[in-house]
LUMDREN-30543 format. One record per residue (C-alpha): residue in three letters; y negated, z negated, x. Coordinates in steps of 0.25 Angstrom, whole numbers, padded with zeros to 4 digits, always signed. Example, Ala and Ser with C-alpha at 12.3 -4.5 7.8 and 13.67 -1.06 7.14 Angstrom:
ala+0018-0031+0049/ser+0004-0029+0055/
***
This chain:
unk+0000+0000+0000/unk-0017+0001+0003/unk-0023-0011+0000/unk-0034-0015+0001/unk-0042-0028+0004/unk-0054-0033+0001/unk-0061-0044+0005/unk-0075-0050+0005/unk-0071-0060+0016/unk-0061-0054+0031/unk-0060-0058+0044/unk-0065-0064+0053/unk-0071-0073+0041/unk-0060-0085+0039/unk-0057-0089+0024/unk-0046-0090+0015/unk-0048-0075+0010/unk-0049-0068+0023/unk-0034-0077+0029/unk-0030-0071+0014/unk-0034-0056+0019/unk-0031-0056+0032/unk-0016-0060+0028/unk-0015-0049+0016/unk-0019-0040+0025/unk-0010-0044+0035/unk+0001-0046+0029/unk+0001-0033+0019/unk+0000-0024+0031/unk+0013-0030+0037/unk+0019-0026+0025/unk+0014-0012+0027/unk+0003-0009+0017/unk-0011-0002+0021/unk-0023-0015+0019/unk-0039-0012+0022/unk-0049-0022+0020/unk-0062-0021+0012/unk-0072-0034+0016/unk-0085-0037+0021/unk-0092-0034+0034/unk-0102-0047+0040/unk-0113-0036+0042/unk-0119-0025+0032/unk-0110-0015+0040/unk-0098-0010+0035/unk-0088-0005+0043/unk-0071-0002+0043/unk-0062-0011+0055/unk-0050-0003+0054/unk-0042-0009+0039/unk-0057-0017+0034/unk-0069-0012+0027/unk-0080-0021+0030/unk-0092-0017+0020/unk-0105-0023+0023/unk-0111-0035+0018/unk-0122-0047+0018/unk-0121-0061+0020/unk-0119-0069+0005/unk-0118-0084+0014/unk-0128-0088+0002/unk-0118-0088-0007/unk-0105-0092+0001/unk-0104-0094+0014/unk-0099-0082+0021/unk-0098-0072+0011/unk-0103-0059+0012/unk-0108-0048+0001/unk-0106-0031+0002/unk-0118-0026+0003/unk-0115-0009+0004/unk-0106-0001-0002/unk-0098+0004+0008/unk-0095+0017+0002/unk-0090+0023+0012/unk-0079+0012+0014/unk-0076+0012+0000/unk-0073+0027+0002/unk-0062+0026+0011/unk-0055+0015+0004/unk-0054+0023-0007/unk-0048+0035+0001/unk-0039+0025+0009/unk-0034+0021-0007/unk-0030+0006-0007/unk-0017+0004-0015/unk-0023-0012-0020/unk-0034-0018-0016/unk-0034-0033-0014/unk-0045-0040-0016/unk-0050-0053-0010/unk-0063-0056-0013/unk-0073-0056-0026/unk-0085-0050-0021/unk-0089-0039-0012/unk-0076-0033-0009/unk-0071-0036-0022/unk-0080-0024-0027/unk-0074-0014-0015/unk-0060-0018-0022/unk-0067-0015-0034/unk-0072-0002-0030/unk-0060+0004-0026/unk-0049-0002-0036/unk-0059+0007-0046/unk-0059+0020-0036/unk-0045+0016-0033/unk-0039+0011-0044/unk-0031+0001-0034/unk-0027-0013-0041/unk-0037-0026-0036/unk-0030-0038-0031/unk-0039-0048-0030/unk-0037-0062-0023/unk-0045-0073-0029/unk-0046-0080-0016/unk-0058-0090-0020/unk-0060-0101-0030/unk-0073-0099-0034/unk-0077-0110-0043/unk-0076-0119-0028/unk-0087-0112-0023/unk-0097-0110-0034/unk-0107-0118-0028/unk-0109-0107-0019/unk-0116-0100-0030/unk-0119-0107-0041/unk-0127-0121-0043/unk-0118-0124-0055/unk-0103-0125-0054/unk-0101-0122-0067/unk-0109-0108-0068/unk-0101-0105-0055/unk-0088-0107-0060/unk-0092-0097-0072/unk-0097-0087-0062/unk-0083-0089-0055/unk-0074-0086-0067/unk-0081-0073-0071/unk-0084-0067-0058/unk-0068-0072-0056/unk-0065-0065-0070/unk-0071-0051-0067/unk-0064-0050-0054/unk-0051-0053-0058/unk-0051-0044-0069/unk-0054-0031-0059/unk-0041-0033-0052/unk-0027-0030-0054/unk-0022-0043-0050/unk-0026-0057-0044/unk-0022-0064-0033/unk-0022-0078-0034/unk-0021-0088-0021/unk-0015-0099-0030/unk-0011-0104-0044/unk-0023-0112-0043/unk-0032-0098-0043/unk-0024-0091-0052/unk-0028-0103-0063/unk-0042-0102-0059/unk-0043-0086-0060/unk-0036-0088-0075/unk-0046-0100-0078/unk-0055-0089-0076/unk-0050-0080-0085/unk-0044-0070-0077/unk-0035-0061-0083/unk-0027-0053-0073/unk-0017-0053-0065/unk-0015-0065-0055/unk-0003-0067-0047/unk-0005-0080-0037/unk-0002-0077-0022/unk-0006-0087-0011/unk-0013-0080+0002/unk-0002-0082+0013/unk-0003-0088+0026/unk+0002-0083+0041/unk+0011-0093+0043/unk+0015-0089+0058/unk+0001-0093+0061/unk+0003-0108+0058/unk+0017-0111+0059/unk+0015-0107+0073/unk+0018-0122+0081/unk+0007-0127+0088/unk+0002-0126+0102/unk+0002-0140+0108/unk-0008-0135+0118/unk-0016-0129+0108/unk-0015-0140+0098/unk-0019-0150+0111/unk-0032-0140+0115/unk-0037-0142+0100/unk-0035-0156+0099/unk-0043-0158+0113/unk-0054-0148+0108/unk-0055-0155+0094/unk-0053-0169+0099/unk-0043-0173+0089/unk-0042-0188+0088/unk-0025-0189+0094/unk-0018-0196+0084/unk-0025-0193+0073/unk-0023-0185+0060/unk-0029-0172+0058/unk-0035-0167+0047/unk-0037-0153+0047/unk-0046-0145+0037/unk-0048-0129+0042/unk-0055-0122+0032/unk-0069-0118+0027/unk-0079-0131+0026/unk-0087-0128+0011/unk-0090-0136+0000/unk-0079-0131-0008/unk-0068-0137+0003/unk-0073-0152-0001/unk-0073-0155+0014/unk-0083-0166+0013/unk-0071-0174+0002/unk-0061-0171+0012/unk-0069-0178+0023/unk-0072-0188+0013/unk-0057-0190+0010/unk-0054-0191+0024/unk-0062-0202+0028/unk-0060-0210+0016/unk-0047-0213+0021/unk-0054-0220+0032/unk-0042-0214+0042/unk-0046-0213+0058/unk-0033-0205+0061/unk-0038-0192+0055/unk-0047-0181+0060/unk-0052-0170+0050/unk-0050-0156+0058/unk-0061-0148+0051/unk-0058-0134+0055/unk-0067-0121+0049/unk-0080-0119+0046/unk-0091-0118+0033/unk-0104-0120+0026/unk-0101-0135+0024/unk-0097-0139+0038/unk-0109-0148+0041/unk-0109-0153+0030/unk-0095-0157+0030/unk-0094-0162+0046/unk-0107-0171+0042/unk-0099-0177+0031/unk-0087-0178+0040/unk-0096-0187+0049/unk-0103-0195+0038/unk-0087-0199+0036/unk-0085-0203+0049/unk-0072-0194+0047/unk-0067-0188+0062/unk-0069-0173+0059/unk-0065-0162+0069/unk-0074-0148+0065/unk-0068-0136+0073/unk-0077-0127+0065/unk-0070-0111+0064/unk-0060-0108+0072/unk-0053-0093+0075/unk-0042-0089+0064/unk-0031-0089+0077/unk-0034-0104+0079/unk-0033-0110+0065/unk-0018-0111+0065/unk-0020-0119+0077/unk-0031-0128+0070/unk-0021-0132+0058/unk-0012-0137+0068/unk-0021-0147+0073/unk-0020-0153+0058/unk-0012-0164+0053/unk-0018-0161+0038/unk-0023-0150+0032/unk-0035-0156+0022/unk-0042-0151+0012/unk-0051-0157+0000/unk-0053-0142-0005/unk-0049-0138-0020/unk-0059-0123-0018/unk-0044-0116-0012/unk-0037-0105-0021/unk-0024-0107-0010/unk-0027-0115+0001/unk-0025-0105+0014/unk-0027-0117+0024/unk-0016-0124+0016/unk-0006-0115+0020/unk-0011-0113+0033/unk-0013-0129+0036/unk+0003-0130+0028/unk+0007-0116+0037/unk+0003-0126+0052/unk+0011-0137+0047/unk-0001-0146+0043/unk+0000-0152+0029/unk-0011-0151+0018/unk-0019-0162+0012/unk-0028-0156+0001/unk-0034-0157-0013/unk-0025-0157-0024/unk-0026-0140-0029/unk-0019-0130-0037/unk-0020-0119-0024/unk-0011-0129-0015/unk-0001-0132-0028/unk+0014-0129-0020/unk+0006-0128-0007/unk+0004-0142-0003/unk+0014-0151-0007/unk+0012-0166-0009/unk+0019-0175+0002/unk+0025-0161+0009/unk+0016-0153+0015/unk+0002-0160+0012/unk-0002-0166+0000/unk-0013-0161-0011/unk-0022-0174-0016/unk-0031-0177-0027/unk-0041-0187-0023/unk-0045-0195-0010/unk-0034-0205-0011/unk-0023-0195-0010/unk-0030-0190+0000/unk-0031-0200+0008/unk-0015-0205+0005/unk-0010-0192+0008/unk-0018-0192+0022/unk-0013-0206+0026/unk+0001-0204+0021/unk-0001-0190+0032/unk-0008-0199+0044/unk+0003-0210+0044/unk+0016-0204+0040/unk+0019-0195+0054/unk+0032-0191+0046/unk+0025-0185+0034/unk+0017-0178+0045/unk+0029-0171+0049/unk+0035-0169+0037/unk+0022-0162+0031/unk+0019-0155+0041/unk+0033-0148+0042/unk+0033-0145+0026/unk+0019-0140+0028/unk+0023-0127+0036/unk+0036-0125+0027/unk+0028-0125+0016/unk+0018-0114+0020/unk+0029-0105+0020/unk+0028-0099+0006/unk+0013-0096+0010/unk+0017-0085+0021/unk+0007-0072+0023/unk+0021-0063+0022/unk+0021-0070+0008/unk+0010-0066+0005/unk+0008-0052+0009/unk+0019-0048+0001/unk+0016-0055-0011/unk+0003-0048-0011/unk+0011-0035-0009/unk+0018-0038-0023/unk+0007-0040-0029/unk+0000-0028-0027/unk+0013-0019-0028/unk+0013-0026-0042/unk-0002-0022-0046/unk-0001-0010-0039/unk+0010-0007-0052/unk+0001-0011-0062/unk-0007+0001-0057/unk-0021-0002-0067/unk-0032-0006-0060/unk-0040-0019-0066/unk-0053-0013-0066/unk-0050-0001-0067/unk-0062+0009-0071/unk-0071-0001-0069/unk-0085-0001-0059/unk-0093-0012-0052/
***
């Protein structure tokens, strides 16, 4: 097959969507099919780099941190994608490049797969003063997308309830974004794991909690330093690894708590298995995840979870197995001391952490997303077809 990707957010940015891409795209070329890449340059040029598009576009940092808007039409771009003919065309984000995938499934009349990779509702105060105007916004916007697509790829169950809270009628099938296992499973280095610790001065003997992921409001970081030091323990250190608007914010709340805090800011994609295996726990205070990629990766290095009770992680992280999922700060702090000072539950955990990642495998993934557009592929009618933007 041709398909076609398209995606507001690619490398070398690190998020959720971009590990979700690269991995698609990896993984459908081993088995054999044609993949291109529509996204957005980080300059008003637009340009080809072998398999990607890059179509121009400005800053939009006033309205989320990092994003980016179209700006020209390409058309010349949009030309040769349509003599190249894309079989399916997957999309991965709502925005600019949605209305390329757009575009072409109209000229085309290739089916749209679109992955709702983004709880919106979490980030509405990125918009709009008043949550409850926000989440409105959400559901149409949300609606009207949907329903120019063939089908829907939901992260988890959790997303697929939302999208039909929202009232989106088409066709959802629930497919959790894979993880390259070899990656992490890969055992440590004892020299390298001994050089970090010296560069980072990690406190010997002590517990470490490890959070690697974006540092914004919608991550509740500030609860999770809150919750940490409201233990009172001294054997733990929280390893904050990653970077975001929030980060003074949150390191000067981390100080106010007099909590032992370790920032290592960003750090390359080849090191971050590396970084997870300086963890002891994996924690989180976040309910804003549609999956949880840094779960299966954390579960993937052998390091149990400890995070917020949430319908993504439902059959992900188990109570007592692999890590535990908690309600309030109570159970948090019970599940963390019942971790610090039983050394055989350590072991235990950590063992039925990587045997759980299994089912979470990129080879998984890539052919269940094959499936699914062999399937749509069959259904052969285009959800918006005749339509125009």
């Amino acid at each position: 097959m041709k398909i076609l990707i398209t995606s507001d957010w690619y490398a070398p940015i690190i998020n959720g969507v971009v590990t979700s891409v690269l991995l698609l795209q990896r993984e459908l070329e081993a088995l054999g099919h044609e993949v291109r890449v529509v996204t957005l340059s980080n300059s008003l040029h637009s340009y080809r780099d072998r398999n990607v598009y890059y179509m121009g576009s400005v800053s939009a940092n006033k309205i989320y941190p990092g994003a980016r808007f179209r700006v020209n039409r390409t058309r010349s771009m949009l030309q040769e994608l349509v003599a190249w003919g894309p079989d399916v065309i997957h999309s991965q984000c709502e925005f600019s490049s949605f209305r390329v995938a757009y575009a072409l499934s109209n000229r085309l009349g290739a089916p749209i797969v679109h992955t709702y990779h983004t709880v919106y509702e979490d980030y509405t105060h990125y918009f709009s003063p008043s949550v409850r105007v926000g989440k409105a916004v959400v559901s149409v916007f949300s609606r009207w997308i949907c329903g120019r697509t063939a089908c829907v790829v939901a992260p988890s169950k959790k997303v697929e309830k939302l999208l039909r809270a929202y009232n989106v009628r088409c066709r959802i099938e629930v497919i959790p974004t894979g993880v390259d296992l070899r990656a992490y499973q890969q055992d440590a280095d004892p020299a390298r794991m001994d050089s970090l610790r010296r560069r980072w001065a990690i406190p010997e003997g002590h517990t470490v909690l490890l959070y690697l992921g974006r540092m914004a409001k919608e991550k509740n970081l500030e609860l999770l330093i809150d919750q940490i030091a409201d233990t009172g323990r001294r054997d733990v250190a929280l390893l904050l690894v990653g970077d975001g608007p929030d980060r003074e914010d949150v390191l000067e709340h981390a100080r106010s708590r007099n909590l032992h805090v370790i920032f290592t800011g960003m750090v390359p994609h080849g090191e971050v298995a590396d970084y997870y295996r300086l963890g002891d726990l994996f924690v989180t205070a976040s309910t804003s995840e549609t999956q949880g990629l840094t779960y299966f990766e954390a579960l993937a290095a052998g390091v149990p979870v400890l995070c917020r009770k949430d319908p993504c992680v439902d059959g992900v992280v188990e109570d007592g197995v692999n890590g535990w999922q908690y309600e309030d700060s109570e159970t948090f702090g019970t599940c963390l001391a019942a971790f610090c000072s039983d050394g055989a539950l350590r072991r235990r955990m950590r063992d039925e952490a990587r045997a759980s990642s299994e089912k979470f495998s990129a080879e998984a993934f890539g052919k269940a997303v094959e499936q699914l557009y062999l399937s749509v592929q069959r259904e052969a009618v285009p959800a918006a077809a005749g339509e125009r933007w």
